[in-house]
C-alpha positions as CSV (number, residue, x, y, z in Angstrom):
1,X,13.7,-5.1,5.5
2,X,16.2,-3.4,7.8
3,X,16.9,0.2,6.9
4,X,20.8,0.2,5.4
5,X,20.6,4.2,3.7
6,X,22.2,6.5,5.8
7,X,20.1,10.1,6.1
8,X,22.0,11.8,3.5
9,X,22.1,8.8,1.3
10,X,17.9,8.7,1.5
11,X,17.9,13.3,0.6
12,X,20.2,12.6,-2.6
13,X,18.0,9.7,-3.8
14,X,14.5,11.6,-3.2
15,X,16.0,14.7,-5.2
16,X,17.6,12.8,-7.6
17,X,14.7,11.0,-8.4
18,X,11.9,13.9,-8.3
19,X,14.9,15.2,-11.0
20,X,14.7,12.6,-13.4
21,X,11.0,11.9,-13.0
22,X,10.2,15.4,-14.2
23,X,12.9,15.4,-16.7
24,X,11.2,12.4,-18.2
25,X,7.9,13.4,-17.9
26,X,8.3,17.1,-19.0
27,X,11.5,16.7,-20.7
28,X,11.9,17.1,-24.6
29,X,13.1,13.8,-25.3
30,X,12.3,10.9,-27.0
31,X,9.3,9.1,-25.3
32,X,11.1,5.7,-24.9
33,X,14.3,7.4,-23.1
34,X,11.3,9.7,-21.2
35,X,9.9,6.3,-19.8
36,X,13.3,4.7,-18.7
37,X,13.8,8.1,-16.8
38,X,10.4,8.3,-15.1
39,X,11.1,4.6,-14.2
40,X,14.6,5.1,-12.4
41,X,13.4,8.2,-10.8
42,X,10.6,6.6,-9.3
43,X,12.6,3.7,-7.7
44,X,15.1,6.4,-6.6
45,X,11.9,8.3,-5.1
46,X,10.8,4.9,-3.5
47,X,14.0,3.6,-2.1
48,X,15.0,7.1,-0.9
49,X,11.1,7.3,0.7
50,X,11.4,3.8,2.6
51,X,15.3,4.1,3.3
52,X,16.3,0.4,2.1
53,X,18.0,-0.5,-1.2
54,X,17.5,-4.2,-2.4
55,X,21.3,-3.7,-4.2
56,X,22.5,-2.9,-1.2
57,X,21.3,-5.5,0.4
58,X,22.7,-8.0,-2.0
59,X,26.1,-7.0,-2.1
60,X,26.0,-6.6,1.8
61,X,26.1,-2.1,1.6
62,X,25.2,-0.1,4.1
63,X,25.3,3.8,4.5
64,X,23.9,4.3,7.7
65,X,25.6,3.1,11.1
C-alpha cells in the first residue's frame, strides 16, 4: 500500500469523518441511517488516518505528487 492522498486530501477525510461518526452516533436520526453514518465516517477516519484509498487505487487516483 503506497500512499496516493495528498495532505489536504487526508485533513478533509479525518474531519469529515469525525463529522458523520458523531452525527450518527449522537444524531437524532433513525438508528439504521445512524449506523450507515457511523460506518462511512469511520472508513473516512481510517483512510484519512493511513493516507491510502483502495478506490483510488482501483481506478488508478492519486492526490498527492
Amino acid at each position: 500500500m503506497t500512499i496516493n492522498e495528498s495532505k489536504t486530501d487526508r485533513i478533509i477525510r479525518v474531519v469529515l469523518g469525525v463529522a458523520l461518526f458523531a452525527l450518527g452516533l449522537f444524531g437524532e436520526i433513525s438508528p439504521t441511517l445512524g449506523i450507515v453514518l457511523m460506518i462511512i465516517g469511520g472508513i473516512a477516519i481510517i483512510t484519512g488516518a493511513i493516507g491510502f484509498c483502495p478506490l483510488y487505487s482501483l481506478f488508478k487516483f492519486r492526490t498527492n505528487k
